[in-house]
N, C-alpha and C positions, 0 to 999 in steps of 0.2 A: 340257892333259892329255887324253889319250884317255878314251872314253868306258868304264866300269866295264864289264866282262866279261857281267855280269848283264844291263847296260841293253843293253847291245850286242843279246844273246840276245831280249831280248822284240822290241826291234826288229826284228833279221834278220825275225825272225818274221811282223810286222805286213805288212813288205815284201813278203817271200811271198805272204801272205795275200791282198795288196792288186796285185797286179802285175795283175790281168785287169782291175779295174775303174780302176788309175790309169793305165794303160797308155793305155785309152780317154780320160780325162779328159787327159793332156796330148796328146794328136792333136789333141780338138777343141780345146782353148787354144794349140796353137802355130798351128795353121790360122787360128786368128781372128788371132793376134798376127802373124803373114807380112804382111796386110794393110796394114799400115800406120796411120797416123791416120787414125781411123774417117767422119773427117768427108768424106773426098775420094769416099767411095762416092755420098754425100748429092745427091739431084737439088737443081737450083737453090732450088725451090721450098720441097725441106725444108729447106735450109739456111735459106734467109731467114727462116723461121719460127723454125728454130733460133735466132737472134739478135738476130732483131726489135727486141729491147729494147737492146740496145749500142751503144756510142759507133761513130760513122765509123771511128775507127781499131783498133778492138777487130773491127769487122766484117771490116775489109780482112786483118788477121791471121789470124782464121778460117777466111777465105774459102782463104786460101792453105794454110793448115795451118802457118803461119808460126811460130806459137807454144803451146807447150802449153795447153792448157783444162783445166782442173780442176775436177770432177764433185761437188758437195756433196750429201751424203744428211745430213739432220739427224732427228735424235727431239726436236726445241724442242716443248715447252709451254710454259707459265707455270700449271700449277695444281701441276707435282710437282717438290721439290722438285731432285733430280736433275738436271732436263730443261731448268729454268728459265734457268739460267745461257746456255745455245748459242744465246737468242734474240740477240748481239752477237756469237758467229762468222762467220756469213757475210761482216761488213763488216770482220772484223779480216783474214779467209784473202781476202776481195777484194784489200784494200791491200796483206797480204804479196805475195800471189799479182802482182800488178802492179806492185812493188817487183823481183820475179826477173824480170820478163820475161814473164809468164804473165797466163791471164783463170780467173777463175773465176767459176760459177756454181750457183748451189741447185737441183740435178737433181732433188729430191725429197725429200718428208718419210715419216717412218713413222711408225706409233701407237706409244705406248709408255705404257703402263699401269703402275700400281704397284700389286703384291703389298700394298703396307702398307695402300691403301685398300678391296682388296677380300679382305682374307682372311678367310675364315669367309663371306661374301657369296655370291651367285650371279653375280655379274661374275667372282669367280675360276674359274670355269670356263673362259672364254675365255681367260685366262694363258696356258697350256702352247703352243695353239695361234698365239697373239699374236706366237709366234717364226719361223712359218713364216708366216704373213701379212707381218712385218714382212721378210722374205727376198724375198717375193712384190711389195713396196711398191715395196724396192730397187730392183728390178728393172725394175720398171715406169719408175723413174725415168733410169736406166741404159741403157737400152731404145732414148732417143734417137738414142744412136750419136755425140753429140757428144764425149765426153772422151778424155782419154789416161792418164788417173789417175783416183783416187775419193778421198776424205776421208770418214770416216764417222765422224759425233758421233753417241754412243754412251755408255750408261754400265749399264746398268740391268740386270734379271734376263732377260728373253728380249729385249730391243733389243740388244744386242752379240751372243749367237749368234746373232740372226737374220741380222743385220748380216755377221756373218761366210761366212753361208750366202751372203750374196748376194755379198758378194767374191769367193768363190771360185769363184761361178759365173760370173762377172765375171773370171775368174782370168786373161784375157790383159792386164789391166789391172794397173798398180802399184794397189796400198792403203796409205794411211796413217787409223790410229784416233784421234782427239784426243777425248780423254776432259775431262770438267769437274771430277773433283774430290770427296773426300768435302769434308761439312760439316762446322765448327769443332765441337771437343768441347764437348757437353752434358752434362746428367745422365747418371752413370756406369751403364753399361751390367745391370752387375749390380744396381744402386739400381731400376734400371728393370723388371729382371724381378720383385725383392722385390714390390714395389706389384703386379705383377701376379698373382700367385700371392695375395697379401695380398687382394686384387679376387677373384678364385676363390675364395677363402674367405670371401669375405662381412664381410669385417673392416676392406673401405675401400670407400668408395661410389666412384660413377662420375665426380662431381668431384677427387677424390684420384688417382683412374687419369689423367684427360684430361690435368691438373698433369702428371702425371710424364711422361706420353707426348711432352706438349709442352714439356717440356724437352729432352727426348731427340732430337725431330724439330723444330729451330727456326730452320733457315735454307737458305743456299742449297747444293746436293752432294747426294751420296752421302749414307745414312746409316753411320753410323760402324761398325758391328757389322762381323762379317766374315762375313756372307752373300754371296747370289747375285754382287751388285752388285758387292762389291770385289773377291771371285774373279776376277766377268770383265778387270777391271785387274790383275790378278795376271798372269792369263792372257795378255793382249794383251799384256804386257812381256814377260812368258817367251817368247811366243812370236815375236817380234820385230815385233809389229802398231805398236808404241811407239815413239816414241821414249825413247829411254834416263830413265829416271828422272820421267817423265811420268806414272803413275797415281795418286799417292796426293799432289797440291799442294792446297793448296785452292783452292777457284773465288773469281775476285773479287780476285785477288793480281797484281802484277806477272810474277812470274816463270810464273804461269799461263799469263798470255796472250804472254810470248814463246816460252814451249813452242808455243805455239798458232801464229803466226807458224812459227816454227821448223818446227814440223812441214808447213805449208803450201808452204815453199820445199824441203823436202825430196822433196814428194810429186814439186814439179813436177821436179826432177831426176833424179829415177829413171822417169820415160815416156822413151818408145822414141827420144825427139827427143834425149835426154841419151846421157852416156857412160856409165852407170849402171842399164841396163833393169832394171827389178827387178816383170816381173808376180809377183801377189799367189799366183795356182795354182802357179809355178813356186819359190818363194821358200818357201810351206810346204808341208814334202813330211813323210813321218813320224817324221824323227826331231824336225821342230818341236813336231809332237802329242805324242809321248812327251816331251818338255821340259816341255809346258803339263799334263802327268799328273803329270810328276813336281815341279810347281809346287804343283800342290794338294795332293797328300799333307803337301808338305813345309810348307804351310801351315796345313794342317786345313780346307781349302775346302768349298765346299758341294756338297752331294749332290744338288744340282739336276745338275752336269756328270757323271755318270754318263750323263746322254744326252745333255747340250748339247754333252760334247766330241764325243760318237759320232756325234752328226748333222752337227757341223762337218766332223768329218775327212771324213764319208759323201760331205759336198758338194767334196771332192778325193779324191776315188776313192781315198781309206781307208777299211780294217774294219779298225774298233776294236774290241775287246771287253772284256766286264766282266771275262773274264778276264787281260789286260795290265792294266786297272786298276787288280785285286787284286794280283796275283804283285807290279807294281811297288811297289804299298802293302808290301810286306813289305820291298821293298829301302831306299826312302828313309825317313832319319827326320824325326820333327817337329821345326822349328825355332821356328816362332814359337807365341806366348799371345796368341791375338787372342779374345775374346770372342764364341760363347760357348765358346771353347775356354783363354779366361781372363779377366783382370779388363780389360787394356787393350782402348781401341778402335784405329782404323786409324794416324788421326795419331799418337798411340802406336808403332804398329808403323814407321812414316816416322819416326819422330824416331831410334829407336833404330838406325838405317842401313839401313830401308827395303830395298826391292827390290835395289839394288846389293849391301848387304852379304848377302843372302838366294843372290844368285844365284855372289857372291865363292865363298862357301862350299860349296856344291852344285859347284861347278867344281873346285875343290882335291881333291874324292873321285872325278871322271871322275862323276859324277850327275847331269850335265847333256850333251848333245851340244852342245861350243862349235861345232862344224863346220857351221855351220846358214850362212843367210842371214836377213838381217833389212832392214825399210827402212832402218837405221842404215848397213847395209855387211856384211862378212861375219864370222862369227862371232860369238859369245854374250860374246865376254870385255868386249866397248864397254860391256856392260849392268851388269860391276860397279861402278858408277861413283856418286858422289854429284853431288849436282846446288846449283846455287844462281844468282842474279842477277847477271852483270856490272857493274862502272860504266857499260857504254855499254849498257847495258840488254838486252844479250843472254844466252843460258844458257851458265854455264862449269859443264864439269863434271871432275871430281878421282875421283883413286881411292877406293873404298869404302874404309870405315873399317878397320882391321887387328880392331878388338874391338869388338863391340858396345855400342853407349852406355847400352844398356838390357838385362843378358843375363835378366830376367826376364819381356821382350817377347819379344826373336831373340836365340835360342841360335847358340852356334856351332856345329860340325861335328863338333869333337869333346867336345862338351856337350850333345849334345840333350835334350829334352826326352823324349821317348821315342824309341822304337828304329826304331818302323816309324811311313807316316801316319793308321791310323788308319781305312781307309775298304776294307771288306773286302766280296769277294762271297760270298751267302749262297748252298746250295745243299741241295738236300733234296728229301723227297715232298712235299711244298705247291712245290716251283718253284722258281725264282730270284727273289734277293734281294740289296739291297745292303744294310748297315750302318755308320754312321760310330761310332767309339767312342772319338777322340781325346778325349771332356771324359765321357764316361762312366767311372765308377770301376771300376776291375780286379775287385770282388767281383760285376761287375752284366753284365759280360761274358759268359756263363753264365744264361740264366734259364726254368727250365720251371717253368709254373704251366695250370692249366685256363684253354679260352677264353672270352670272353665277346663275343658279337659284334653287330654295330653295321652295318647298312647306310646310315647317317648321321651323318656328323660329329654335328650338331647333339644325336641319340638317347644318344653318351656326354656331353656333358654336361650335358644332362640328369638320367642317370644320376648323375653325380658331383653336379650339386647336390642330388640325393632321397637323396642318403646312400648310396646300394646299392653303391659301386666300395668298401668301405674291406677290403679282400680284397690274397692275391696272385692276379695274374692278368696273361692278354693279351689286350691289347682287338683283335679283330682286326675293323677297319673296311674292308670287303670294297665293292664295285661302285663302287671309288674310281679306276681306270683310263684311260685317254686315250680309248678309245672308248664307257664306261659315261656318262661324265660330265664328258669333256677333264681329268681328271687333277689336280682342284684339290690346295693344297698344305694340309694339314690343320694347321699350327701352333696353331691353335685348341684344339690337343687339348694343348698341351704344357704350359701352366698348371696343370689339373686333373691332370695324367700326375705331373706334380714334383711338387703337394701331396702325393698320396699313397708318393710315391718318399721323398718327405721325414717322412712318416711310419711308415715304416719296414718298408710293402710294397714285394714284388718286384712291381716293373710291366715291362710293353715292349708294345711296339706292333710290330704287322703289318697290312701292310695293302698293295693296289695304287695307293695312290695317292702322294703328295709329301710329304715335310714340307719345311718350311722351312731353306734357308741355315741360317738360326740357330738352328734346333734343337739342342739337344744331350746333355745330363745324360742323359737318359732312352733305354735302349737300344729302339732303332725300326729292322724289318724290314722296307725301304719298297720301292716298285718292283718288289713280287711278278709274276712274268711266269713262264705264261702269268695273263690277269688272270681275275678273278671271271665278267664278261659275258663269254667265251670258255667259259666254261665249265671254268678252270683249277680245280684239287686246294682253291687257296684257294676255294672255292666252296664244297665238298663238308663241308669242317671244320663238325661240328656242336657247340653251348653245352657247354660241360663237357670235351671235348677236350683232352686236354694237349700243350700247344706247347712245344717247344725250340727255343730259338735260343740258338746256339752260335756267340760272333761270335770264339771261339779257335781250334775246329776249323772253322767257314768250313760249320758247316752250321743248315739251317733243317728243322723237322719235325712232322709229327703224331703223337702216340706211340698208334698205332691197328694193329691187326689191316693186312694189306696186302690182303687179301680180301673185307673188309671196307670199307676206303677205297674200292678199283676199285669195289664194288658200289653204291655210295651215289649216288643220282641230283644230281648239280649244283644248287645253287640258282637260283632265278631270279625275280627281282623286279623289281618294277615301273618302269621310269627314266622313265616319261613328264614326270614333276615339272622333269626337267633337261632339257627339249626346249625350254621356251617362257622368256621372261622376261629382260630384260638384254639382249639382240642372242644368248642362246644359240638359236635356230631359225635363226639365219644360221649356224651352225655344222656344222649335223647334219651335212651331207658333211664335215666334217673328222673328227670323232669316226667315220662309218663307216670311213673310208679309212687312221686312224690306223695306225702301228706299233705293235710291241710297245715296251715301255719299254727294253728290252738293247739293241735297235737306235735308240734316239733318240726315240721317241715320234711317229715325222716322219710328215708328210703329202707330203711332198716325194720320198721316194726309195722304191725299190720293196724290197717288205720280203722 
């Protein structure tokens, strides 16, 4: 089916928008791709170094360009839980990769840090930025000029867009993404946040929290919720980074690691040596980005991709804006209840016909562009597919299921859950703003109360444990921005926000800084732009101020005098605190050089 009249329109649009800067971007990626296998440029000397390590016969193939090479970017750790698993990729994509006819090798690692260890911390300050460094890592690895392909192990909240940044800068290259997998279901998701709200109240000590925590976080994957992490596997499937039905297996399974396999012989088929050229720049162009928007809505994804998608597409000479964002949010509706947008987790959302039956349904209403390319081959329709193990141990895959096996995980198409996704841009005298409101209740959609504000996470709760929040009110946590303090993600606040939401004040949150993937219940104004340290409007808001947000009519506000506002001198406070401590002093040039949040947050592209 063609693509809905609506999606068509935002697109035309982007295309427009985007013709001077992608214009430029594929001159330089077909110029690099003319060339050939990069290796024949290589003087003697760099070759040999290149290979050093390879067998006789792996060298003589090289040497000639005789056979494809295959480029490994891995995020392995062994301390998060995520990461841990891709320490046995490289030997499995060795043996496939030499099984096809091909050599592969581990071009490089990136950092990849986890949100779950540092939030509330001063380590989450480096997050935001953790994505363009790890773009920067890629690269460096990339750099060599040996491959004809890439692989990139990948799973986490800035390790995939970073990853992606660096593909596409890499864009005369194919890409393929092999993901590890969420972790087996634990302690149910909402069990998890009781205890912690129950902790905020002071009604379970810190061994009853740790208990619950680590029941929730107790093995190898993904964590289960549907934050940052599993959006980016939403995404990479949407957006044809995947192979078909690859992001939501769990790690440590058979059919994992033939996906893994599988995706290794595909990479090496699609370089420029095959009949199949499939580079990564040329393969996603913007109706793939408008596919991976309209992924998220229809999922309830995380409000971290408000800039992650913006800076990905940036890095293929697309302008994105929070305006297609929104407009698209109004067209698709919600299909799944993934937590905190309901009770189930991820596996959950796979059991009930996962990604194939997700993308079945979006396709039947023209809400998807099937007309895409993907590493699979062409078109979106491969991806509605179910997936499972062979007898001979390969992946067969089946058409997605006609009904959902679960319609109170994934709705269908003509049963959604709600109408539109969920994730609106805010607009107003304090700036722009986004809002997610999929798991916020309809009465809370709507909220003016006086501000109270906070130049420190840590100052509201404080607050909230001296008793003084038990009001309606908006906490507005200001000099929270990419270059105040790299942008940390505030979930810290979200415990104390629901106590008293649960008590039967109107709360909401404003602020320029992040919250969390899994934030939800609580209506939150986040990614105010221009920010605080610019000396933006949210600045200027003084204590007692009454704030509207308006996440129906799509507006944000100070209900003040407009002569009064303009006249009012900016705040400005002290940040020296956030300069030193944790590796943040290796940062300061990232935080000066920052974007605005609308544009990606990036250090990478000019703003």
């Amino acid at each position: 089916m063609a693509a809905d009249a609506r999606i068509s329109k935002i697109t035309a649009r982007i295309v427009e928008r985007s013709k001077p800067t992608r214009e430029r971007y594929l001159d330089r990626l077909r110029n690099a791709a003319t060339r050939g296998a990069q290796r024949s440029v290589l003087g003697c000397a760099n070759l040999a170094h290149g290979f050093a390590i390879c067998s006789p016969s792996e060298k003589d193939a090289l040497a000639g360009d005789q056979v494809p090479n295959l480029g490994i970017i891995t995020s392995y750790n062994d301390m998060l839980s995520a990461h841990q698993p891709f320490e046995t990729y490289p030997a499995i994509i060795r043996q496939a990769a030499a099984e096809a006819g091909g050599i592969a090798q581990v071009a490089g690692g990136v950092p990849a840090m986890c949100d779950g260890v540092t939030q509330g911390q001063p380590g989450m300050e480096l997050s935001l930025f953790s994505r363009d460094l790890i773009a920067m890592s890629a690269a460096v690895g990339l750099s060599h000029n040996m491959f004809d392909a890439a692989v990139f192990l990948g799973v986490c909240d800035k390790i995939v867009p970073g990853l992606v940044i660096a593909a596409l800068s890499f864009g005369h290259l194919p890409a393929v993404f092999i993901p590890a997998g969420p972790m087996t279901s634990g302690l149910p998701n909402d069990e998890k946040s009781r205890v912690r709200q129950l902790y905020a109240e002071g009604k379970v000590g810190r061994a009853e929290l740790l208990e619950a925590e680590s029941k929730s976080y107790h093995g190898p994957g993904t964590c289960t919720f549907y934050g940052t992490a599993n959006s980016n596997q939403m995404l990479m499937e949407i957006m044809g980074f995947h192979m078909p039905g690859a992001s939501f297996v769990n790690p440590g399974t058979p059919l994992r690691e033939a996906l893994t396999r599988e995706a290794t012989k595909r990479a090496l088929a699609i370089t420029a040596m095959g009949n199949e050229f499939t580079p990564a720049g040329e393969m996603i162009d913007e109706r793939s980005i408008v596919n991976g928007v309209v992924g998220l809505h229809a999922t309830g994804g995380s409000t971290n991709h408000t800039m992650h998608i913006v800076a990905m597409a940036r890095a293929a000479g697309i302008v994105l804006t929070w305006q297609d964002i929104s407009e698209l949010s109004d067209i698709i509706p919600l299909l799944a209840r993934v937590y905190p947008n309901g009770l189930a987790d991820v596996n959950h959302f796979h059991a009930a016909g996962g990604m194939g039956f997700l993308i079945k349904e979006l396709l039947k209403k023209g809400l998807l562009h099937d007309d895409v390319r993907t590493v699979y081959g062409q078109g979106l329709n491969g991806y509605s597919i179910d997936i499972k193990l062979g007898a001979d141990g390969n992946v067969v895959r089946e058409p997605a299921p006609d009904k959902s096996h679960d319609p109170k995980v994934l709705a269908s198409i003509d049963a959604p859950f709600q109408s539109n996704g969920g994730l609106k841009m805010l607009r107003g005298n304090i700036g722009k703003a986004v809002i997610k409101i999929s798991a916020v209740k309809p009465e809370r959609h709507i909220i003016e109360a006086p501000a109270v504000i906070f130049h420190d996470q840590l100052e509201m709760q404080q607050a909230f444990k001296d008793g003084k929040l038990n009001r309606d009110f908006v906490a507005v946590v200001r000099f929270q921005g990419p270059k105040a303090n790299g942008m940390p993600e505030l979930h810290k606040l979200t415990p104390a926000l629901g106590v008293l939401q649960d008590r039967g004040f109107r709360v909401a949150l404003l602020t320029d800084g992040r919250m969390s993937g899994a934030s939800g219940k609580v209506p939150a104004a986040i990614h105010v732009t221009p920010e605080a340290v610019d000396g933006g409007p949210i600045a200027r808001i003084r204590e007692g101020d009454m704030i509207r947000i308006d996440a129906i009519a799509g507006t944000l506000e100070v209900l003040v005098d407009a002569a009064d506002m303009a006249e009012r001198e900016p705040v400005v406070v002290d940040l020296s605190e956030n300069e030193f401590g944790m590796g943040r002093e290796l940062f300061v040039p990232f935080r000066h050089a920052a974007g605005p949040a609308d544009q990606g947050a990036s250090v990478l592209f000019r703003h």
